[in-house]
C-alpha positions as CSV (number, residue, x, y, z in Angstrom):
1,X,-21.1,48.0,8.4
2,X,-20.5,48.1,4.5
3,X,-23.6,50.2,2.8
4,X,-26.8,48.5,1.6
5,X,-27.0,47.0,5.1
6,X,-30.3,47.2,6.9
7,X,-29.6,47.6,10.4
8,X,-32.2,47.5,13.1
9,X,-32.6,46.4,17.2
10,X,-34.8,44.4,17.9
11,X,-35.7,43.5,21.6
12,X,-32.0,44.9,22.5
13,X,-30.6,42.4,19.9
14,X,-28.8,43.9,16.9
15,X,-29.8,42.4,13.3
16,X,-28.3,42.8,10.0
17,X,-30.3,41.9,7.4
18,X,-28.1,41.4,3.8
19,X,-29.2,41.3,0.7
20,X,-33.2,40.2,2.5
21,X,-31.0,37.6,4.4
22,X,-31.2,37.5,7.8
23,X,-27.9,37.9,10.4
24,X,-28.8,37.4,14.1
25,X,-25.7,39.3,15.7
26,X,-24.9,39.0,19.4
27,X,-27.0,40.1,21.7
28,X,-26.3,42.9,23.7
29,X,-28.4,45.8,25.8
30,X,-29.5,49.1,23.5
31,X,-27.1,51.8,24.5
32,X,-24.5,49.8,26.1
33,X,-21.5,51.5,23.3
34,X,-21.4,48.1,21.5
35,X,-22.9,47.8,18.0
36,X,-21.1,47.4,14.3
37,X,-18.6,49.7,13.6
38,X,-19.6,52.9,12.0
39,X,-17.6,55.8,10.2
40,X,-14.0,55.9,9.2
41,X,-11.7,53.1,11.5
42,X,-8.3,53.8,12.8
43,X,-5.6,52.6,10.7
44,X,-3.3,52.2,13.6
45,X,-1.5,48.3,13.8
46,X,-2.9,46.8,17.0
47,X,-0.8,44.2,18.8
48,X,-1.5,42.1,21.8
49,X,-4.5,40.2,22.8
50,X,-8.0,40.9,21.0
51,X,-10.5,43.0,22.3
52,X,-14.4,42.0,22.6
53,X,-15.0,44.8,20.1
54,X,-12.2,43.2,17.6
55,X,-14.0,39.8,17.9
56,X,-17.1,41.0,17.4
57,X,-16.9,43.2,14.7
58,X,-14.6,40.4,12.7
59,X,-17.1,37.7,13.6
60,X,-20.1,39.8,12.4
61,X,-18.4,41.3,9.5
62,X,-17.4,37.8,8.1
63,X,-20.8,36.1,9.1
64,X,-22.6,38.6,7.6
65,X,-20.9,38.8,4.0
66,X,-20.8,34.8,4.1
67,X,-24.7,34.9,4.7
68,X,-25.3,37.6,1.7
69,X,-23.8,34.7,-0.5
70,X,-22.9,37.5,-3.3
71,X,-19.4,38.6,-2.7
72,X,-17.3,35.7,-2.2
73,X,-14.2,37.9,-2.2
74,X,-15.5,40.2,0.1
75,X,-16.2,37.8,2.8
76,X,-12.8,36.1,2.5
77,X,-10.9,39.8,3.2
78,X,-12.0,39.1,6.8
79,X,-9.9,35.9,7.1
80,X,-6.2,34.7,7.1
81,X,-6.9,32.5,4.3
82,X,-8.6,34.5,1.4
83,X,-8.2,32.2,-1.5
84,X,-9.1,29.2,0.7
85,X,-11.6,30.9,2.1
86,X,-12.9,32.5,-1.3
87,X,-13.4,29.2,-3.0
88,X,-15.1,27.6,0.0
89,X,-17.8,30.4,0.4
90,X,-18.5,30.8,-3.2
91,X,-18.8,26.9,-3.8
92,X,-21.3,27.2,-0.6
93,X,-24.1,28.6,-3.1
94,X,-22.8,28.1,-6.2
95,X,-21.8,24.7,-5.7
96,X,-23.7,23.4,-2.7
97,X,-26.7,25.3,-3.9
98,X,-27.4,26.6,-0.3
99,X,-29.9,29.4,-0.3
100,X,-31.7,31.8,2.3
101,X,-29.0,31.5,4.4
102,X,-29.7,33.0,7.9
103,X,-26.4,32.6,10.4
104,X,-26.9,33.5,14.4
105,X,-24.0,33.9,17.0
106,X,-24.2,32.6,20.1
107,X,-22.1,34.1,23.1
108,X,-18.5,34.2,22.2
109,X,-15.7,31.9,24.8
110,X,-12.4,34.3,24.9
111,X,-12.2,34.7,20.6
112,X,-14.4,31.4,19.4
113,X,-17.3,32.5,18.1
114,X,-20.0,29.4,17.8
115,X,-22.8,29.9,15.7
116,X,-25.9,28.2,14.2
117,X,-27.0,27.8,9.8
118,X,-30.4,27.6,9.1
119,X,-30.6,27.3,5.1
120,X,-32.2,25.7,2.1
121,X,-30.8,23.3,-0.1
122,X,-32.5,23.9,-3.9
123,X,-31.7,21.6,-6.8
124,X,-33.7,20.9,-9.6
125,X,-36.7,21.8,-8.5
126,X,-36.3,19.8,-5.6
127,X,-35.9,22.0,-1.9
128,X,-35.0,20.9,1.9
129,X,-34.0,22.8,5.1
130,X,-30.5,22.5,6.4
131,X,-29.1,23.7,9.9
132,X,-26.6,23.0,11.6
133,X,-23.9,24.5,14.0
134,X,-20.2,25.4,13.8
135,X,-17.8,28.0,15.0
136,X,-15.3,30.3,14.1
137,X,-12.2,31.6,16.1
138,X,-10.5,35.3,15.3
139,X,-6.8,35.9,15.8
140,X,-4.8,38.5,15.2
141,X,-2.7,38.9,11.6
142,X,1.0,37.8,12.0
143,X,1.8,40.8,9.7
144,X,-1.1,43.3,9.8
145,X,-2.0,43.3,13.1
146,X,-5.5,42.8,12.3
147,X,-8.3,40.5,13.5
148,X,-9.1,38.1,11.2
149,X,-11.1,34.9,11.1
150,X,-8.9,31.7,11.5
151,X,-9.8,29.9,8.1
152,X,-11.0,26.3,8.5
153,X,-13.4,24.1,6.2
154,X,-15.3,23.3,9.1
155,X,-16.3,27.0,9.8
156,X,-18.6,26.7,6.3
157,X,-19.4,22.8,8.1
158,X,-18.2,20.9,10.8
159,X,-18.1,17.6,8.2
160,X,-15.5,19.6,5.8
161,X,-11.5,18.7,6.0
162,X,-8.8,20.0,3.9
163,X,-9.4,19.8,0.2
164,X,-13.2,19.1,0.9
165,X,-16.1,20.8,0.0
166,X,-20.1,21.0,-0.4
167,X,-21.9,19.2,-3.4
168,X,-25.1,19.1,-4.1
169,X,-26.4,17.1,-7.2
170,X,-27.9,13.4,-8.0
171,X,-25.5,11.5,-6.9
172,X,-22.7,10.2,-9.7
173,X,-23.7,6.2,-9.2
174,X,-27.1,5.2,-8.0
175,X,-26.7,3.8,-4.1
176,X,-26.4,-0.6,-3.4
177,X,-27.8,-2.9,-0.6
178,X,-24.5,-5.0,-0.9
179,X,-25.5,-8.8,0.4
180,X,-23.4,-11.9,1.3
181,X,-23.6,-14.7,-0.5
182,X,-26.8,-16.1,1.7
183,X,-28.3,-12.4,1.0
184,X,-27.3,-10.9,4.6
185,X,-27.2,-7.1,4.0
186,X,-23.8,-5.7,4.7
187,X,-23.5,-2.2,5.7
188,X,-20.5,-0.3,6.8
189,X,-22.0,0.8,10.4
190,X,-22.2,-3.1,11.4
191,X,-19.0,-3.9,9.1
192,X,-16.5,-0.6,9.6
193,X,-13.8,-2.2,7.8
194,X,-16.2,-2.5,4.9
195,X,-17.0,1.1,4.2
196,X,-14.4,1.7,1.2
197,X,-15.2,-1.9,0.3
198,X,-18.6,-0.4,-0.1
199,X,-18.2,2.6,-1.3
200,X,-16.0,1.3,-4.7
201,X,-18.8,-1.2,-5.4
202,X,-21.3,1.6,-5.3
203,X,-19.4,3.8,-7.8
204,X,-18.5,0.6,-10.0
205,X,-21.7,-1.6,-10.0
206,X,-24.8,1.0,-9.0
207,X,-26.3,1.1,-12.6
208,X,-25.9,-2.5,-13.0
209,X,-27.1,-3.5,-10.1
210,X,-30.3,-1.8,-11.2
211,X,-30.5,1.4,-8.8
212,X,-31.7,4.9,-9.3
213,X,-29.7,8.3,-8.2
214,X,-32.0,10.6,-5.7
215,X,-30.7,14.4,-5.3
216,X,-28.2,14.7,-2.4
217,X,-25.4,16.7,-0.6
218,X,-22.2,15.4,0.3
219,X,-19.0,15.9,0.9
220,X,-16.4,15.9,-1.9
221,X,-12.6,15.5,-1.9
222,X,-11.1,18.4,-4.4
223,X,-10.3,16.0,-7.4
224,X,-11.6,13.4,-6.7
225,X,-15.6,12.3,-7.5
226,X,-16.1,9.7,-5.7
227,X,-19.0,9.9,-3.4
228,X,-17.9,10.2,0.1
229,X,-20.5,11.1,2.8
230,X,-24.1,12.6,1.9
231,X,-24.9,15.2,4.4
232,X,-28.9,15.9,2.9
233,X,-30.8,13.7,1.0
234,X,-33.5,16.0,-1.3
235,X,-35.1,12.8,-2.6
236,X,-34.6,9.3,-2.0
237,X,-32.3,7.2,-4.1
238,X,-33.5,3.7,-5.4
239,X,-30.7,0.7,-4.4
240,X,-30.3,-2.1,-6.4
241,X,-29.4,-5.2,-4.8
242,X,-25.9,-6.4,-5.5
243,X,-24.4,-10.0,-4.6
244,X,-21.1,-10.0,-3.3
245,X,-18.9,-13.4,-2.5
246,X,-18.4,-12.4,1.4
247,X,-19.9,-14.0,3.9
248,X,-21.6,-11.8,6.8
249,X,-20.6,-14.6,9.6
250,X,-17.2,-14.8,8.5
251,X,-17.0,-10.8,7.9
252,X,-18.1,-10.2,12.0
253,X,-15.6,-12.7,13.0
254,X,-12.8,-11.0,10.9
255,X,-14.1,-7.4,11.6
256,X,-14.0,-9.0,15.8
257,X,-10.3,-10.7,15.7
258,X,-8.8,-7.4,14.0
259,X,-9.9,-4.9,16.8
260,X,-7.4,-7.1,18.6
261,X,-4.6,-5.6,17.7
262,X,-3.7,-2.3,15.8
263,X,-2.4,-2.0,12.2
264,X,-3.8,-5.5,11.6
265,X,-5.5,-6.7,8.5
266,X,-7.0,-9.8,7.5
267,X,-8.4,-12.1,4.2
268,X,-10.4,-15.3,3.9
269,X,-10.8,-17.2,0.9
270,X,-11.9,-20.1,-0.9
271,X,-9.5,-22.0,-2.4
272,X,-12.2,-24.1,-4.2
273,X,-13.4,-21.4,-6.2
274,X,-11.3,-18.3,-5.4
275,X,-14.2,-16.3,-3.8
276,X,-13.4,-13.4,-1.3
277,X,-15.4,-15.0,2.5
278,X,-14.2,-11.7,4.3
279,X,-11.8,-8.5,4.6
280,X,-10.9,-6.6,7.7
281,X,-8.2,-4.2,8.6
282,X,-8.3,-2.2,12.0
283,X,-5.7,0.8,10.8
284,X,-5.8,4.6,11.9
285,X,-5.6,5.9,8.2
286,X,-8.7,3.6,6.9
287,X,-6.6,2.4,4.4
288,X,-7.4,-1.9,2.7
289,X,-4.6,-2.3,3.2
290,X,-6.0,-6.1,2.9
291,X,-6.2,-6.0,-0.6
292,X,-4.1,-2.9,-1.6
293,X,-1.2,-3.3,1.3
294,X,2.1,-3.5,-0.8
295,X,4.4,-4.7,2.0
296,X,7.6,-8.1,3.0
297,X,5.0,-10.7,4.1
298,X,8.0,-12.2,5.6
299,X,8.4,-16.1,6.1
300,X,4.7,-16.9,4.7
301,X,6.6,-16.3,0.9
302,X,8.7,-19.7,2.3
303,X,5.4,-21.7,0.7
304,X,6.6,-20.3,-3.0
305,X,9.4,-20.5,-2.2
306,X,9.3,-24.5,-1.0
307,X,7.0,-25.2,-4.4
308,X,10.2,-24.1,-6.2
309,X,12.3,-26.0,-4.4
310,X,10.3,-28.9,-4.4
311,X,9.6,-28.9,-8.2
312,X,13.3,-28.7,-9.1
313,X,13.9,-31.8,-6.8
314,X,16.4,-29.6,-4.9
315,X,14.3,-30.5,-1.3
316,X,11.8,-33.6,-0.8
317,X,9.8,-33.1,2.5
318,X,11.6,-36.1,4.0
319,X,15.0,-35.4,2.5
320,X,17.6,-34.4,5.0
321,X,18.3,-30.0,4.8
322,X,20.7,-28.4,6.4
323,X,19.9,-25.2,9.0
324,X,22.8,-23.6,10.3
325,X,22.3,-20.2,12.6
326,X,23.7,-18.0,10.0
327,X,24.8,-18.2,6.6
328,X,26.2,-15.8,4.3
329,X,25.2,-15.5,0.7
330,X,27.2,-13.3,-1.6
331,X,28.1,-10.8,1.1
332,X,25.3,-10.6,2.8
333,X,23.9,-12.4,6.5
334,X,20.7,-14.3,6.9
335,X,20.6,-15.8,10.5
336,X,17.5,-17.6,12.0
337,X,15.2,-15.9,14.3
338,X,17.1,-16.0,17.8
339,X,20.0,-17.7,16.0
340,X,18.0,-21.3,16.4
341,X,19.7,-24.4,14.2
342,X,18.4,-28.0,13.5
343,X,20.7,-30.7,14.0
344,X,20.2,-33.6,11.2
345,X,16.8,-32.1,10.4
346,X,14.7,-33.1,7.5
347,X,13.4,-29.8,4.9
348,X,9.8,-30.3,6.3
349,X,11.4,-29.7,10.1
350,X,13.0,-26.4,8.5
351,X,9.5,-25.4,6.6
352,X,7.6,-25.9,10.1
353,X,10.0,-24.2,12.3
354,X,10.7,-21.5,9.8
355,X,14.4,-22.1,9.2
356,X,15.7,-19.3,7.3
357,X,18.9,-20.8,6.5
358,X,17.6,-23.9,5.1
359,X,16.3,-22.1,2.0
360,X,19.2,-19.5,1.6
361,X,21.3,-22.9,1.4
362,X,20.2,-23.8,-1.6
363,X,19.6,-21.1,-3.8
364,X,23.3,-21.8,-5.3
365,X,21.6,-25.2,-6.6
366,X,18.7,-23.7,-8.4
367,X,21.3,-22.3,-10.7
368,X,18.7,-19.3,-11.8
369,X,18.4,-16.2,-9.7
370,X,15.1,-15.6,-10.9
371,X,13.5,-19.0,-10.4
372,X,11.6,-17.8,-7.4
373,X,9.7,-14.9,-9.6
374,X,8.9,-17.5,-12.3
375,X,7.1,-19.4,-10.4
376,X,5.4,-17.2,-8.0
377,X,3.7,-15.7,-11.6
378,X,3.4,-18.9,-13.5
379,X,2.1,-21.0,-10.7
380,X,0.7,-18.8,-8.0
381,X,-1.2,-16.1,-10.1
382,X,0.9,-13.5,-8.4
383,X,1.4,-9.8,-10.9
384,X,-1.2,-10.7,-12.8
385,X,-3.5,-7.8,-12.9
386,X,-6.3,-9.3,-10.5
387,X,-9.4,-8.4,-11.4
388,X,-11.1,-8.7,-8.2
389,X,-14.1,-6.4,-8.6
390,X,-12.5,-3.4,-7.3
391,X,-9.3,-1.8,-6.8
392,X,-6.2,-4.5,-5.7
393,X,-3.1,-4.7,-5.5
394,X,-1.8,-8.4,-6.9
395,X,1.2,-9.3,-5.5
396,X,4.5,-8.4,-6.4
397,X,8.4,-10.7,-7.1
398,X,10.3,-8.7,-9.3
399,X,13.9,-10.1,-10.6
400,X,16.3,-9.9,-8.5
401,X,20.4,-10.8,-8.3
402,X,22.7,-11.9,-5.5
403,X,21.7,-11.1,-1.9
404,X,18.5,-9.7,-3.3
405,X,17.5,-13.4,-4.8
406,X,17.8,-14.4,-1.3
407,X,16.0,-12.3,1.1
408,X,13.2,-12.6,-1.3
409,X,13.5,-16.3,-0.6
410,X,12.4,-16.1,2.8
411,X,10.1,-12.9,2.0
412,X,12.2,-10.0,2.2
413,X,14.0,-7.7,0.3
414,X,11.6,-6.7,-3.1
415,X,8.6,-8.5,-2.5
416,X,5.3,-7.0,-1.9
417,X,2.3,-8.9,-0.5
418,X,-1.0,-8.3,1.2
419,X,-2.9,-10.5,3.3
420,X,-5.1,-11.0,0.1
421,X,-2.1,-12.4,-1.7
422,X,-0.8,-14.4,1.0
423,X,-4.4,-15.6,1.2
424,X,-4.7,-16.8,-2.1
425,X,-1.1,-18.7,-2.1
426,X,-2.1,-21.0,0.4
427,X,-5.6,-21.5,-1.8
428,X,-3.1,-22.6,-4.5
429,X,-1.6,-24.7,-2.3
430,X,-4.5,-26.3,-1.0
431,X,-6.9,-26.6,-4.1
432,X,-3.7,-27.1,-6.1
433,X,-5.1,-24.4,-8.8
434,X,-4.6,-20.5,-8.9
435,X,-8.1,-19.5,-9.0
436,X,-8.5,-15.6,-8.9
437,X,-10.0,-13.9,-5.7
438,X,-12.8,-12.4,-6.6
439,X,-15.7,-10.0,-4.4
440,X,-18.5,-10.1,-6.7
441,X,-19.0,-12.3,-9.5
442,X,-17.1,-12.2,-12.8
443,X,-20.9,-12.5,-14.4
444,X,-21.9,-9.3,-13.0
445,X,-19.7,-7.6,-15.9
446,X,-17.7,-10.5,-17.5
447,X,-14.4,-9.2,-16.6
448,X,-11.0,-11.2,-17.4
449,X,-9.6,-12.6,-14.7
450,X,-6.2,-13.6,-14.4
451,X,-5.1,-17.1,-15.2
452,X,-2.4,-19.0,-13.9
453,X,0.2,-20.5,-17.2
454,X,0.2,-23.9,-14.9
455,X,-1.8,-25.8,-12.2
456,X,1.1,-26.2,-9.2
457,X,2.2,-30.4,-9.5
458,X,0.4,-33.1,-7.9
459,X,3.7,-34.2,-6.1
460,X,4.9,-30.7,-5.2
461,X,1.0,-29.5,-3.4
462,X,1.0,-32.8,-1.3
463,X,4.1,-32.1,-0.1
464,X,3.6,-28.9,0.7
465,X,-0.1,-29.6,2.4
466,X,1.4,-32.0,4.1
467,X,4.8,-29.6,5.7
468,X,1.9,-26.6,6.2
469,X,-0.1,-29.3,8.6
470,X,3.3,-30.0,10.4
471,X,3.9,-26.7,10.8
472,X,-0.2,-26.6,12.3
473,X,0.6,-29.5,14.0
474,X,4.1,-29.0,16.1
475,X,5.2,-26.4,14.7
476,X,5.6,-22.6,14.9
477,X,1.5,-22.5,13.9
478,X,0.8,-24.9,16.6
479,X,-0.6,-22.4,19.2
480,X,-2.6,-20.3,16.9
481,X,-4.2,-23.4,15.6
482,X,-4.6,-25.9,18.1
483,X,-8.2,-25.0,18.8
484,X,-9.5,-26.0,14.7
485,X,-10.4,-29.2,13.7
486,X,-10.3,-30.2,10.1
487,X,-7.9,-30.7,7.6
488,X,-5.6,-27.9,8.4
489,X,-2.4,-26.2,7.9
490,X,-0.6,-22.6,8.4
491,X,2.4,-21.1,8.1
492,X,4.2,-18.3,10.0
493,X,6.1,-15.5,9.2
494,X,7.8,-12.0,10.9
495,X,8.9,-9.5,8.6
496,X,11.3,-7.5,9.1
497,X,11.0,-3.4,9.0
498,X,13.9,-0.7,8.5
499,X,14.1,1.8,10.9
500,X,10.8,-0.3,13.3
501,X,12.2,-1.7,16.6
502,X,9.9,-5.0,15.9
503,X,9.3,-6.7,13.1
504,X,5.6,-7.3,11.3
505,X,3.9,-10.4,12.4
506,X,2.6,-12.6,9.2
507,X,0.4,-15.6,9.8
508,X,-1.6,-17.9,6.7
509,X,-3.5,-21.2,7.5
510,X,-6.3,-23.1,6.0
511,X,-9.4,-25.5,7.4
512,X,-11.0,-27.5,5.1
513,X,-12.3,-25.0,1.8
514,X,-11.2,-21.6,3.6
515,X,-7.6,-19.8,3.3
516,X,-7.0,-17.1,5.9
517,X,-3.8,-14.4,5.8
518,X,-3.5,-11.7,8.6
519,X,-0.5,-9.0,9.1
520,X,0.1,-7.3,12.2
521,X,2.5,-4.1,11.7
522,X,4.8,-4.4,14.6
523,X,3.8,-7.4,15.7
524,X,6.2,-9.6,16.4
525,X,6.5,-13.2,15.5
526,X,3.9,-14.7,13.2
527,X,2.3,-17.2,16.0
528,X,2.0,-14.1,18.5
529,X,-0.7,-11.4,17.1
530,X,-1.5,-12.4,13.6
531,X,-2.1,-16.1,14.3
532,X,-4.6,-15.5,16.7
533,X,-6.1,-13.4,14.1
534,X,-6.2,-16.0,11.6
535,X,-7.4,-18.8,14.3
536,X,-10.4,-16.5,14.8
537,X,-11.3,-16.3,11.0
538,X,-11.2,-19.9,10.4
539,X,-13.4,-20.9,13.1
540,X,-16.5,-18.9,12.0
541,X,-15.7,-20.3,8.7
């Protein structure tokens, strides 16, 4: 036991007090030969398994130096991780502003070593006990020999990852009650898929939505500020009240139809006015990948595509198009899925039964490689650097040549959509104006949002309402839609995926004043998983 140490036994269980900081060690009999090392100790390399002695003496050494809170360094010697370990227990007090810090072992389970924290937090004159429990595991040094703690975050807290650590401070933005448009609270425990929705309107639109900061503890990522879990609240923050464009009936539905299928993500908006009714994603990594996904949205690009087409009187919904199986474009292969062809078909027949061919045909016609991105930007608002109240990614059609022109034709090659974006082309489509999506009102801090250069032509959107309700109708939406009344219209799409088996389902539809995109990673054809998804969406709406 290093000197200064108070050591004592009290009722046959041995104490350590550090620095007038209590240790509760294990418990053991008076006179049984256990106890904390005392005298010089043998510099012989051990190897093989640990001993009770080794764990205990480790465990008490490390738990002890931790609790004096005055010799980072020290306490980190007893761990395979010293500079992890250093930074973690210094930022404990210095930092986290834990004080009085009195640690107790319970009975150790082969070398884990569980423990409880009973503490106070102290900040600005403001104080509040903290306990919890944790535990520690000792293993023996790959080179030394020597037992040593197994360095984790969560030893210091069960909360802590990688890169994490304790804060304590008034919180960097003051907290929201986030409300739908009819002033339903929305919270991330009844809308999961909300939670970073939430947490980026907290950091952006606290002080202007008129809230206070209380004093808290939280978790923080190293680098990174944002507010990510508060672990002890030492006085009570003030929320102010902040509108947002969803709509809670709408959000349950979506947050309901993606827990249907994994990797999924959905979008709903309002092609009337451009406002964001709901976002949902059911993915492992927690990622929006709603609004930030950058991914091939497959055939669903065929709408842009078709409003190209159409504008350039290259294809009239009526006009006869041709769909072979297969046909090669500057060296490279587009084929239809499962090699399907349309005999004497007309281009709304190719649009609603997803005809890749059809559109590869004609690209030769357009005479301009890069008439697809022009239009996509000018027309469809996408790249424009949405400004939809938080973080977004806005779509992406960069120029491309040859057999690149062509895949993004049918929504391969370089283009990058979400659902968001996909969401917002059939809005165009169906309001006939690129109206940015938007999450919270552009009043809340008169923001410039993105403006189309040209409204998409009266002939060309009822032409290509009219093939998206064929395609709702008879055909390849059909199933996923045949339970919506309305005026409505959808288009599928399957994307596919280098080095993935199946290819990414793709679905977008509209009823009435609501737009809906989904995106199923590996799921298949569009109708299959991420129809149903957008079926589900548009009936709450």
């Amino acid at each position: 036991m290093r000197s200064g140490a108070k050591v004592a036994i009290v009722g046959g269980v041995f104490i350590v007090v550090a620095g007038g900081v209590g240790y509760g060690a294990y418990g053991f009999v008076s006179g049984d030969g256990g106890g904390a090392a005392t005298g010089s100790k043998s510099t012989e390399v051990r190897t093989g398994p640990l001993g009770a002695d080794e764990i205990r003496d480790t465990a008490e050494d490390f738990l002890t130096a931790w609790a004096d809170g005055k010799d980072a360094e020290l306490a980190a010697t007893y761990t395979n991780n010293p500079a992890e370990a250093k930074d973690a227990v210094a930022g404990y007090s210095e930092q986290a502003h834990i004080t009085g810090v009195v640690i107790t072992p319970g009975k150790a389970t082969g070398a884990k070593v569980p423990f409880t924290v009973k503490a106070t937090v102290k900040f600005d004159g403001l104080s509040k006990p903290l306990s919890y429990a944790s535990e520690l595991t000792v293993v023996r040094g790959l080179t030394s020999g020597k037992p040593l703690v197994d360095w984790a975050p969560a030893i210091i807290h069960p909360k802590l990852e990688k890169n994490n650590n304790l804060v304590t401070g008034r919180a960097a933005k003051p907290p929201i009650k986030a409300v739908d448009r009819n002033g339903t609270e929305l919270t991330a425990e009844k809308y999961p898929s909300l939670a970073p929705v939430l947490d980026q309107l907290r950091d952006k639109y606290g002080e202007k939505a008129g809230g206070e900061s209380g004093v808290e503890m939280w978790i923080r990522t190293d680098g990174d500020n944002v507010h990510r879990s508060t672990l002890l609240t030492l006085s009570e923050s003030k929320s102010g009240e902040l509108t947002t464009t969803l709509d809670a009936k709408v959000q349950a539905a979506a947050e309901q139809a993606v827990k249907k299928f994994s990797e999924a993500s959905v979008a709903a908006v309002k092609p009337s006015t451009g406002e964001i009714v709901a976002v949902a994603n059911n993915r492992k990594d927690g990622f929006n990948a709603a609004m930030l996904g950058k991914q091939a949205p497959g055939s669903t690009m065929k709408i842009v595509t078709a409003a190209m087409l159409l504008e350039k009187g290259l294809a009239g919904a009526g006009r006869p198009a041709e769909c072979p199986k297969s046909v090669l474009y500057q060296g490279t292969s587009f084929h239809n899925l499962d090699n399907f062809d349309i005999k004497d078909g007309t281009f709304t027949q190719s649009f609603a039964r997803s005809c890749n061919t059809a559109f590869i045909k004609l690209i030769d016609d357009t005479k301009d490689d890069h008439a697809l991105p022009s239009v996509a930007r000018q027309v469809f608002g996408l790249g424009l650097d949405w400004q939809t109240g938080i973080a977004s990614a806005d779509g992406s059609v960069p120029e491309a040549d040859g057999g690149g022109a062509a895949a993004q034709y049918i929504g391969q090659g370089t283009v990058q959509m979400n659902v968001l974006n996909i969401a917002s082309v059939t809005a165009t489509t169906k309001d006939g104006t690129f109206r940015q999506p938007v999450i919270v009102p552009r009043g809340l801090d008169d923001r410039q949002l993105a403006v189309a250069e040209r409204q998409l032509p009266g002939a060309v959107g009822q032409q290509l309402r009219d093939m998206m309700r064929a395609t709702a109708a008879w055909g390849t939406g059909q199933k996923a839609m045949s339970g919506l009344g309305g005026d409505k219209g959808a288009k599928t799409g399957s994307a596919e995926v280098d080095g993935q088996a199946t290819s990414n389902s793709w679905f977008t539809g509209f009823q009435d004043d609501l737009s809906v995109a989904a995106s199923v990673e590996s799921g298949g054809h569009g109708g299959d998983a991420a129809g149903p998804v957008v079926a589900a969406v548009l009936s709450a709406g």
